[in-house]
BAVEX-729351 format. One record per residue (C-alpha): residue number from 1; residue in three letters; x, y, z. Coordinates in nm, 3 decimals, padded with zeros to 5 digits. Example, Ala and Ser with C-alpha at 12.3 -4.5 7.8 and 13.67 -1.06 7.14 Angstrom:
<site gumi="1" torza="Ala" east="01.230" north="-00.450" up="00.780"/>
<site gumi="2" torza="Ser" east="01.367" north="-00.106" up="00.714"/>
//
This chain:
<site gumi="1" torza="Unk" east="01.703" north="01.440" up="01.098"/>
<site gumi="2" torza="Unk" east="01.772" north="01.180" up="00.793"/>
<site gumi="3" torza="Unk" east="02.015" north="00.959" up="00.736"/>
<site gumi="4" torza="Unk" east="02.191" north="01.229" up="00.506"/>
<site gumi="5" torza="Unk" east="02.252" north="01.439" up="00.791"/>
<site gumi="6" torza="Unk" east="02.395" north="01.206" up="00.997"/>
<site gumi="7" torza="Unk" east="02.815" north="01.113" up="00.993"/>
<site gumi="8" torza="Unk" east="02.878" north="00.749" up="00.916"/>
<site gumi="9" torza="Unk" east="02.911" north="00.646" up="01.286"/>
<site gumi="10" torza="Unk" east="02.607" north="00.773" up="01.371"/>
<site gumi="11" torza="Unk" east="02.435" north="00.664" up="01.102"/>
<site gumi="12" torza="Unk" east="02.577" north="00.293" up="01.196"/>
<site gumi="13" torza="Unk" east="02.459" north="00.391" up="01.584"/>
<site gumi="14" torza="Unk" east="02.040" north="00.449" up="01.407"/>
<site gumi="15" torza="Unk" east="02.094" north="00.139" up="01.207"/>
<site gumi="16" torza="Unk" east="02.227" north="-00.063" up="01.509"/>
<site gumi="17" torza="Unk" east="01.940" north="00.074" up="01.790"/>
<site gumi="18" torza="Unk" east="01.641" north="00.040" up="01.483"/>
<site gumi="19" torza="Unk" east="01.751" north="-00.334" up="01.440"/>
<site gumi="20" torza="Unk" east="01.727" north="-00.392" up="01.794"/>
<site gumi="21" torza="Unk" east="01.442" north="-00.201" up="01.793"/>
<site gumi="22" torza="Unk" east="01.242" north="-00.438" up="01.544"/>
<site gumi="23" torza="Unk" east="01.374" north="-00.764" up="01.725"/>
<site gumi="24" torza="Unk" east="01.268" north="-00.636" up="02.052"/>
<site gumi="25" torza="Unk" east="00.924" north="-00.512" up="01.881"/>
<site gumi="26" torza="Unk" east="00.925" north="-00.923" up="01.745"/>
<site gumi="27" torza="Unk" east="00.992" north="-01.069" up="02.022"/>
<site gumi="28" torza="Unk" east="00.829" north="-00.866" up="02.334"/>
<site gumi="29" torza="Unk" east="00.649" north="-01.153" up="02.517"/>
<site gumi="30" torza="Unk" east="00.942" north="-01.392" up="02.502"/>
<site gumi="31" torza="Unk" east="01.295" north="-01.140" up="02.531"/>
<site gumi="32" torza="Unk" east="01.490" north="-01.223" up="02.832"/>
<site gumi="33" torza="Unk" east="01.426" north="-00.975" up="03.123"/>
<site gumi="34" torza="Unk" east="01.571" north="-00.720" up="03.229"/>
<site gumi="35" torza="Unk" east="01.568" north="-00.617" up="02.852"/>
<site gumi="36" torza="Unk" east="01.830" north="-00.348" up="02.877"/>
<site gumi="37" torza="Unk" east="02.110" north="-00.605" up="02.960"/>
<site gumi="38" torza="Unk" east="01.965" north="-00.824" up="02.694"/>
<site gumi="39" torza="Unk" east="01.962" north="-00.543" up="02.423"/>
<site gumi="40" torza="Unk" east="02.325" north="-00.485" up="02.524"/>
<site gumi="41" torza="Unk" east="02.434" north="-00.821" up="02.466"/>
<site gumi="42" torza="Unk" east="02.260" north="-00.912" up="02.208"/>
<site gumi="43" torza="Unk" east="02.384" north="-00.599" up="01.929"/>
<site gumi="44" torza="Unk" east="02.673" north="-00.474" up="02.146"/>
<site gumi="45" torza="Unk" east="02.455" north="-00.123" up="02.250"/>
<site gumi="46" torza="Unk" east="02.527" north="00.087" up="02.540"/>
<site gumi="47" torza="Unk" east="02.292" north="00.122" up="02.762"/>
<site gumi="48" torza="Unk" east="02.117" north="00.457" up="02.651"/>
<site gumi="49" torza="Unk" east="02.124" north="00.285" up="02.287"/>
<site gumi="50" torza="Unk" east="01.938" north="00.019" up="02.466"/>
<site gumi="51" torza="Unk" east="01.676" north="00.286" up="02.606"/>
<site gumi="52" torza="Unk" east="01.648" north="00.406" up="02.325"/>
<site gumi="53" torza="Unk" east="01.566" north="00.114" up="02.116"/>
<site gumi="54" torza="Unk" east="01.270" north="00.085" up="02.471"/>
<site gumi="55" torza="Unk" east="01.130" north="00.388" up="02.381"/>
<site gumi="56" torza="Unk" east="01.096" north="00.336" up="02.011"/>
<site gumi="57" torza="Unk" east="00.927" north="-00.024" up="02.100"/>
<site gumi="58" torza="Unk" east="00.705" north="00.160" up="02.333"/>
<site gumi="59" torza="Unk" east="00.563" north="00.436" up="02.071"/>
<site gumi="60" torza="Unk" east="00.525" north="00.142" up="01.837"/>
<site gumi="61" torza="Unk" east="00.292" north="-00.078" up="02.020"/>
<site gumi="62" torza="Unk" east="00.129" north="00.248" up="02.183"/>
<site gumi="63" torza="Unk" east="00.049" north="00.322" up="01.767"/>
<site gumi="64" torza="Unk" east="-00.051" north="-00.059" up="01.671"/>
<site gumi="65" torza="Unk" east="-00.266" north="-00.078" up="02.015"/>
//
């Protein structure tokens, strides 16, 4: 799916969970635990955008390790 093919909420949902996504991926050793209340508070996500924004952390350090 690209960003053409998603509606302008959506699109703003991606955009939202990928920033959090690179923060988290920054700051890994020193973001507040539990992260999913953290993620939530810090860009406004709901928790599954919070998960989700997890998982795309996990993949990228399983690809950099």
């Amino acid at each position: 799916m690209s960003a053409a093919d998603l509606s302008p909420p959506e699109h703003e949902t991606s955009a939202i969970v990928d920033e959090a996504a690179a923060w988290y991926f920054e700051n890994f050793r020193t973001c507040e635990r539990p992260i999913v209340p953290a993620l939530r508070q810090r860009f406004g996500l709901t928790s599954h955008q919070a998960i989700v924004a997890i998982r795309q952390v996990t993949l990228m350090r399983a690809r950099a390790a």
